[in-house]
LOMAR-280201 format. One record per residue: residue in one letter; x, y, z of N, C-alpha, C in turn. Coordinates in steps of 0.02 Angstrom, whole numbers, padded with zeros to 5 digits, always signed. Atoms other than C-alpha are relative to their C-alpha. Layout:
aXYZXYZXYZ;...
//
This chain:
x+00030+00065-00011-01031+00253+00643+00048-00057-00019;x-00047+00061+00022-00892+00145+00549+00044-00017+00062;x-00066+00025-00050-00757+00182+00693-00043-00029+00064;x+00035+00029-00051-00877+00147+00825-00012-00092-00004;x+00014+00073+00034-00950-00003+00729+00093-00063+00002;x-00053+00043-00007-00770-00081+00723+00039+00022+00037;x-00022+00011-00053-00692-00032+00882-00064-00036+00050;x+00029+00069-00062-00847-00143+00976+00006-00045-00042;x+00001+00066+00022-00833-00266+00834+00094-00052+00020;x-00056+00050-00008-00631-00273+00877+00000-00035+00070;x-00006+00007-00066-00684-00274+01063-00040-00091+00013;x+00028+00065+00009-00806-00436+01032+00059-00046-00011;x-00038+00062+00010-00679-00538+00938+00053+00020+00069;x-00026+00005-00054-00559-00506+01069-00019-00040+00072;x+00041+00034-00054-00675-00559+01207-00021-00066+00000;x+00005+00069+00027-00697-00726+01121+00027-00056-00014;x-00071+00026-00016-00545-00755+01096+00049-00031+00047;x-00021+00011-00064-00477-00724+01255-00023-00060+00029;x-00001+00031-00040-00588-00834+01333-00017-00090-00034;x-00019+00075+00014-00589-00988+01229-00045-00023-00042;x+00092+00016+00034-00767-00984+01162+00000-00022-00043;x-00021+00013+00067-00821-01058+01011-00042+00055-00022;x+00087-00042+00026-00966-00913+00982-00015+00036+00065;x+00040-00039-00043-01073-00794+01065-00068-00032-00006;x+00087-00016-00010-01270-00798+01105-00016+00052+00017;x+00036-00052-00054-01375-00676+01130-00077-00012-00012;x+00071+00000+00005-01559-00657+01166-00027+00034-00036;x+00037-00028+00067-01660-00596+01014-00074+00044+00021;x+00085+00000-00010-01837-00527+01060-00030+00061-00055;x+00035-00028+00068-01865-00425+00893-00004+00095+00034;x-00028-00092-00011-01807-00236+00983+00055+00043-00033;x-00078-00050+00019-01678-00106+00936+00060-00025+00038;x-00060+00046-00027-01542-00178+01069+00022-00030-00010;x-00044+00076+00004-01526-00359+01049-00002+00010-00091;x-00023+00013+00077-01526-00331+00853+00040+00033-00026;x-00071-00036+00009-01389-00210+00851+00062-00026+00031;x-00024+00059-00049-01317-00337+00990+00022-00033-00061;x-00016+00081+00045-01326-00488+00854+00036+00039-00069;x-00038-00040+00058-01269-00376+00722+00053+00017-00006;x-00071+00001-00001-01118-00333+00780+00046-00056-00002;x-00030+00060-00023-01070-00495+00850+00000-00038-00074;x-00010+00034+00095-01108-00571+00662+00062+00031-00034;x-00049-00028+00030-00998-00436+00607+00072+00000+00019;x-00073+00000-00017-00857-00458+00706+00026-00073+00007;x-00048+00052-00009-00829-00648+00731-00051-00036-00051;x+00018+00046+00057-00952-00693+00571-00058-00041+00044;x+00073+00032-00006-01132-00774+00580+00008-00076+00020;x+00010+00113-00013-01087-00965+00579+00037-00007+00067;x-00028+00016-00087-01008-00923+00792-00058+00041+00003;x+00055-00047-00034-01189-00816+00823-00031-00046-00010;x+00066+00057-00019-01311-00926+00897-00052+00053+00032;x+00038-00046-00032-01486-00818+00931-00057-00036+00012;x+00052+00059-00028-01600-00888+01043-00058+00073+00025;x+00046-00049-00027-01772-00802+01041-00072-00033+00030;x+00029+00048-00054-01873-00847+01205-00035+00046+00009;x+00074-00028+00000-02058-00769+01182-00030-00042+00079;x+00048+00062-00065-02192-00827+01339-00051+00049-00007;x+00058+00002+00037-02364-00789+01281-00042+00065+00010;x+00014-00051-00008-02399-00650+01404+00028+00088-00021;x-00066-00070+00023-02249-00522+01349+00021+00002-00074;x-00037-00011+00056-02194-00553+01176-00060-00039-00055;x+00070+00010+00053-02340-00567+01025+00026+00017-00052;x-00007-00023+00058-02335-00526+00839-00010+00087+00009;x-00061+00004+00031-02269-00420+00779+00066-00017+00017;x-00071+00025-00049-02119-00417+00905+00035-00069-00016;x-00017+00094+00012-02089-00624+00869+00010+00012-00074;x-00009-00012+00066-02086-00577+00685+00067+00031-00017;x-00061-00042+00018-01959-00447+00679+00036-00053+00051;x-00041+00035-00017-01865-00566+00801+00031-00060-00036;x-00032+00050+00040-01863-00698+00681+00026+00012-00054;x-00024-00035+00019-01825-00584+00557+00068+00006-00001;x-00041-00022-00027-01679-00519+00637+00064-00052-00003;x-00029+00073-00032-01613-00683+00694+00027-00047-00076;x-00037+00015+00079-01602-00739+00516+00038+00025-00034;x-00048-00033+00045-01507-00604+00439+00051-00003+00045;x-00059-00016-00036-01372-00596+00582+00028-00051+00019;x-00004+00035-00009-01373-00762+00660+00008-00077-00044;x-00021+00044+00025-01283-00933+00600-00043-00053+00012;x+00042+00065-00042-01398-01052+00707-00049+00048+00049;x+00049-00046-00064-01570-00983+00812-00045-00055+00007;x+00044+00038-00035-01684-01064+00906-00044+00040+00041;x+00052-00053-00030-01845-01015+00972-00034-00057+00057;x+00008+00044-00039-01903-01071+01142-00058+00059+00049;x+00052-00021-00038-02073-01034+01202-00011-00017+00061;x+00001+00032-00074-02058-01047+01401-00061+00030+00048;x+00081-00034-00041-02256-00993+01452-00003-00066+00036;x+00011+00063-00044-02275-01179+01518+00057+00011+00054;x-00051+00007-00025-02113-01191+01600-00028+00098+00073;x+00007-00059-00058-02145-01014+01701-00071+00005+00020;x+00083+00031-00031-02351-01074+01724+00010-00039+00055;x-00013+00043-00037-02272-01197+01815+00031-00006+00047;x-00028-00005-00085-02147-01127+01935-00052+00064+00022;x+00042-00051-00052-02277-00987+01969-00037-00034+00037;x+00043+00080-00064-02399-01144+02046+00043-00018+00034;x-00045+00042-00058-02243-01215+02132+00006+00056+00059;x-00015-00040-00066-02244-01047+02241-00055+00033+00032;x+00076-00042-00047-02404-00984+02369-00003+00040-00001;x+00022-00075-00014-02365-00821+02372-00010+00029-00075;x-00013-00032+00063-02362-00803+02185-00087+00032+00003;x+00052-00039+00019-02493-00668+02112-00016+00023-00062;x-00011-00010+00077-02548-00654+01943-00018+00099-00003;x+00011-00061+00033-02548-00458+01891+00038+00026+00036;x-00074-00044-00030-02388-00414+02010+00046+00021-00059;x-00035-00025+00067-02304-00322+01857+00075-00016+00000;x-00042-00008-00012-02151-00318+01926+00045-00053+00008;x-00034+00065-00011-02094-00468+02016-00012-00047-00052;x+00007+00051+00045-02161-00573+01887+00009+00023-00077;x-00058-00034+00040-02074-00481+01760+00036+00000-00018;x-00071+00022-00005-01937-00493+01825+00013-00079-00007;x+00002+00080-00018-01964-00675+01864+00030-00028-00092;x-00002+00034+00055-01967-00702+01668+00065+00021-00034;x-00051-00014+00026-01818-00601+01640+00063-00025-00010;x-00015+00037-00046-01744-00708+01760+00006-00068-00052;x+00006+00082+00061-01783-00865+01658+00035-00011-00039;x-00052-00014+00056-01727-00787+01515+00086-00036-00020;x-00069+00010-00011-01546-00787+01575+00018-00075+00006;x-00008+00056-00020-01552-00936+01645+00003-00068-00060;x+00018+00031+00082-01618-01025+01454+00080+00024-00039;x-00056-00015+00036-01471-00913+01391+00056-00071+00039;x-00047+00020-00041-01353-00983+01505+00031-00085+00009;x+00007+00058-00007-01397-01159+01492+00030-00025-00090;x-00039+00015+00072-01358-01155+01302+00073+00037-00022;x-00054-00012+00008-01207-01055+01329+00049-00040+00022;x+00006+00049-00030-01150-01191+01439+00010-00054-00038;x+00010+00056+00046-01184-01322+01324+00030-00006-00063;x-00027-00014+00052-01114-01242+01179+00080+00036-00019;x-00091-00037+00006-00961-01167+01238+00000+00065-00035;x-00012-00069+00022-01008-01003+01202-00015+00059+00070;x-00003-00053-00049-01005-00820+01287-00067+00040-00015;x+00066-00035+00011-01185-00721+01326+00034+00062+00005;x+00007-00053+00014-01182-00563+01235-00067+00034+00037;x+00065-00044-00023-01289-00425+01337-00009+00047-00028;x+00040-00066+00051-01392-00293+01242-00010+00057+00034;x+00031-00057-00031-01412-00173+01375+00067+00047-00017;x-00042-00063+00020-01347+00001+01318+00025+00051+00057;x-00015-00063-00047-01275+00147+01418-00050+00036+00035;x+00060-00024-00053-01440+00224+01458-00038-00039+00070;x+00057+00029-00050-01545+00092+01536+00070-00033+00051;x-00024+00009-00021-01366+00038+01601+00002+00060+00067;x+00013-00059-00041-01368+00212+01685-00046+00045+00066;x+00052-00022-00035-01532+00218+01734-00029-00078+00058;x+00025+00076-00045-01521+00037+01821-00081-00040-00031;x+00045+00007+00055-01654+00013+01672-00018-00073-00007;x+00005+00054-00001-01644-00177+01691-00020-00047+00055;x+00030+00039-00041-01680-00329+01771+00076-00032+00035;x-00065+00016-00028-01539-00377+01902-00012-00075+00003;x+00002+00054+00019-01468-00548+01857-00047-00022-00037;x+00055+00027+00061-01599-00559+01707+00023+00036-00048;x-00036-00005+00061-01554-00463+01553+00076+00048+00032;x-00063-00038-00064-01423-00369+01688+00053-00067+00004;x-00059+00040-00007-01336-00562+01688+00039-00016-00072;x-00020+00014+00044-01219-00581+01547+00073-00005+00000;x-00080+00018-00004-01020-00599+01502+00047+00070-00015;x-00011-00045+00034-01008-00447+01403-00019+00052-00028;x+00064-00081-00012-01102-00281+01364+00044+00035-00069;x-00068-00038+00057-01037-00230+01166-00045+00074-00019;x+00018-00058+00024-01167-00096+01159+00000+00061+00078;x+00007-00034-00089-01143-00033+01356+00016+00060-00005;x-00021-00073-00017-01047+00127+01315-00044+00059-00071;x+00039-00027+00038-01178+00187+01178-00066+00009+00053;x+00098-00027-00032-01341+00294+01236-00047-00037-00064;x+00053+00042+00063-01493+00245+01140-00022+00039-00062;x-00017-00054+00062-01489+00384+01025+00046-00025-00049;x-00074+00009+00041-01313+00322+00961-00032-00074-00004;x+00022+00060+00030-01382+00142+00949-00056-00017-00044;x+00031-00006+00046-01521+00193+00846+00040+00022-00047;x-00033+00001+00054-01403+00258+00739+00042-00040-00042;x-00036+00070+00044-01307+00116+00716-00021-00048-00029;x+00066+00025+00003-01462+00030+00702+00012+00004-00085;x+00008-00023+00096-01476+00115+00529+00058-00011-00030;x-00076+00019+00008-01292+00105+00487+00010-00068-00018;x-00006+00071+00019-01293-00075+00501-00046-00048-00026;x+00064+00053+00045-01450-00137+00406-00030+00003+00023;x+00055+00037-00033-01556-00164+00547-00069+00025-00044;x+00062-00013+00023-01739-00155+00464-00038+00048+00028;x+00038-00072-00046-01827+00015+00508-00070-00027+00034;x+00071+00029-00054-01988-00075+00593+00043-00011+00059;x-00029-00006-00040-01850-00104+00703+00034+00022+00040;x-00054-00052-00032-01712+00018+00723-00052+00065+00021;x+00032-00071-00032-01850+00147+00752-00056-00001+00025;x+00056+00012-00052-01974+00032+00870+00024+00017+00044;x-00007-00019-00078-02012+00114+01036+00017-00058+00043;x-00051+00046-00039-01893+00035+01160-00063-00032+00054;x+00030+00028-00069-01988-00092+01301+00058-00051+00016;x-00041+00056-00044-01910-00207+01420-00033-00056-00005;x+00068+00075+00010-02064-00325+01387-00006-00057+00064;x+00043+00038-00058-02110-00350+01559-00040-00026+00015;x+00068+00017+00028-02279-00360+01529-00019+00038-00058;x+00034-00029+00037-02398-00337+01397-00011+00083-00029;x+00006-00056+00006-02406-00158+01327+00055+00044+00017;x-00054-00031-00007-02245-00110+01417+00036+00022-00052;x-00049-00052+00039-02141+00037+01341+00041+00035+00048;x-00053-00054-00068-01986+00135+01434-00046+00075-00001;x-00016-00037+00009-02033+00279+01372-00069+00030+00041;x+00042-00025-00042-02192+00276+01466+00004-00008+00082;x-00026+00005-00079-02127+00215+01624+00048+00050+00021;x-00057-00071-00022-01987+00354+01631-00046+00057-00019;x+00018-00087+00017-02105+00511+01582+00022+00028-00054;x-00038-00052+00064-01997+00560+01435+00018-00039-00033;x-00040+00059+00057-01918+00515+01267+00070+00004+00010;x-00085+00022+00000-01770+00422+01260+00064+00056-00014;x-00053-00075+00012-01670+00584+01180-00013+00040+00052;x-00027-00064-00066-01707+00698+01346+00028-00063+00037;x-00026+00038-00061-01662+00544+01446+00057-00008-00004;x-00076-00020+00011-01515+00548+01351+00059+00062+00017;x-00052-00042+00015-01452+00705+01364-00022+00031+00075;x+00007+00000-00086-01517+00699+01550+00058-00026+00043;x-00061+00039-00025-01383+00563+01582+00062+00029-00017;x-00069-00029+00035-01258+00657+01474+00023+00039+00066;x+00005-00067-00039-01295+00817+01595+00042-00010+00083;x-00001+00017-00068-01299+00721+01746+00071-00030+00035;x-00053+00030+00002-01118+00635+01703+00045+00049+00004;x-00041-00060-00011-01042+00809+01693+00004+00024+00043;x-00006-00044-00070-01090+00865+01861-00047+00063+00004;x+00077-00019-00008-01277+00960+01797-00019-00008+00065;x+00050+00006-00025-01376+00998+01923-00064-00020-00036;x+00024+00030+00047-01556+00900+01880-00048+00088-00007;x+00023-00055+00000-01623+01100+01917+00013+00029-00075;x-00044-00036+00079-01522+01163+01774-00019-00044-00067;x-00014+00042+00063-01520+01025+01655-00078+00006-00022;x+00061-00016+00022-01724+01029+01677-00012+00071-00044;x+00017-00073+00045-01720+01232+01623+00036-00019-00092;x-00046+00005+00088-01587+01195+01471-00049-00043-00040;x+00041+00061+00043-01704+01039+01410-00055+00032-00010;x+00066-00039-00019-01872+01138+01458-00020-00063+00015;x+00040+00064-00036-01930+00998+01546-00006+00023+00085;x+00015-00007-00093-02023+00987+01734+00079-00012+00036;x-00067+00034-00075-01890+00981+01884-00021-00082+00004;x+00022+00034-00024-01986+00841+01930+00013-00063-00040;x-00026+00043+00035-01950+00758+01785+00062-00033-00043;x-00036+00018+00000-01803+00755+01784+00068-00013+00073;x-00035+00022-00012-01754+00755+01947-00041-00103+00035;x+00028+00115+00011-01862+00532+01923+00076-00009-00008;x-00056+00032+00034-01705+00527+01806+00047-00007+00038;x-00078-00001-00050-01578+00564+01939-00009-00045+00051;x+00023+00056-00031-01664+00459+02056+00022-00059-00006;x-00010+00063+00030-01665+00315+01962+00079-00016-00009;x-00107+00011+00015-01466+00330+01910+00021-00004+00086;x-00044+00007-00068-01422+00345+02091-00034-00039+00045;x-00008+00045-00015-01522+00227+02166-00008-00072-00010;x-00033+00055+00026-01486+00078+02050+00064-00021+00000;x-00091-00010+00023-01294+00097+02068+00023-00072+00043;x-00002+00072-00020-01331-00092+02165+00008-00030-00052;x+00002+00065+00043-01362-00166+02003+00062+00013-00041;x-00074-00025+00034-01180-00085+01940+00051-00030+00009;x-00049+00023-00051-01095-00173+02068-00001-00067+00003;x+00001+00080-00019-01051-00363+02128-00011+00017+00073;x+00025-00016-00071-01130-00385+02286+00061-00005+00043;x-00028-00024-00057-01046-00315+02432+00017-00053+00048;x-00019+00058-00059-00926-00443+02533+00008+00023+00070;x-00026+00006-00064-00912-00448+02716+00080+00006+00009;x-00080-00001-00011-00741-00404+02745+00018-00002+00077;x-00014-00011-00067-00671-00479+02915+00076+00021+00002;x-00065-00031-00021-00499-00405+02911+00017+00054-00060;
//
């Protein structure tokens, strides 16, 4: 955990460096990700350049979650700010006709969407670089929201599964209400991954491991003892997200 821990903390300052920044941001919302996210980034270029901005909206993010975010945000972060945007997204959902309240998905995403956009506007402003929290798995599994927590500068936990970021989790202080809350994307209310994928995070892990070697998902299901079925969702999902991996596809006339 140390060499890991300080080859992404040398990879941060580097990245900060390079590009001129005075600081990072990242988005806080009181999970295992973004607080292993802000944790590093404290640790590698120091708390007084971590700015953590944690942006609750009334339907997705409640107590406890907002607790451990502020939490979080205090021990790692130099400067945080909390920005409740339920009005602000009440308000472009009325600006559009086709909007629908209980579409899970699009309006989901819509807020994820926001998100970035809130990041972006204070990275912007502050002359800093958005740190992204998404790990190797949900990176894998196209697990995110494209251009919403999918938009960022930099990805310091991208080549860790979520197994290995719970461990670092512990390693680096994070508070166990945290490092060992069930992972959500906090789409909506009640959302958890682990119920939207069928399985826990450790087979999904060592599904992706399987699947990176050149596993069949036949095989990898017998070795795990898990359904075919459920694992070949997982393969699914990895192969056809491999859009949100990519920069969209140019027209090439010559």
């Amino acid at each position: 955990m140390q060499e890991i821990a300080d080859k992404i903390c040398s990879f941060i300052k580097r990245k900060v460096e390079k590009s001129g920044a005075d600081g990072v941001i990242v988005g806080v919302s009181g999970g295992l990700d973004s607080a292993v996210t802000v944790a590093l980034c404290s640790k590698a270029i120091g708390a007084e350049n971590v700015y953590a901005l944690i942006l609750p909206e009334k339907e997705t993010i409640k107590e406890p979650a907002l607790k451990d975010a502020r939490e979080i945000a205090a021990m790692f972060a130099g400067r945080v700010e909390e920005i409740d945007f339920t009005d602000a997204y009440r308000t472009l959902a009325k600006a559009m006709p086709d909007f629908v309240d209980g579409a899970k998905i699009p309006n989901g995403n819509l807020k994820a969407r926001m998100r970035m956009c809130i990041l972006y506007y204070y990275a912007n402003k502050f002359g800093l670089l958005v740190a992204g929290t998404g790990d190797r798995s949900e990176i894998e599994l196209g697990y995110f929201t494209k251009f919403g927590d999918g938009g960022c500068d930099f990805l310091p936990i991208g080549d860790l599964y979520k197994g290995e970021v719970q461990q670092l989790a512990h390693f680096l202080g994070v508070p166990p209400q945290v490092a060992d809350k069930k992972p959500s994307p906090g789409l909506w209310l009640g959302h958890t991954a682990e119920e939207e994928l069928g399985l826990p995070y450790q087979v999904v892990d060592e599904l992706l491991k399987a699947f990176s070697a050149g596993e069949k998902a036949e095989d990898a299901a017998g070795r795990l003892k898990i359904k075919k079925e459920a694992a070949l969702k997982i393969k699914k999902m990895a192969e056809e997200s491999g859009h949100k991996r990519e920069l969209p596809e140019v027209c090439r006339l010559k």
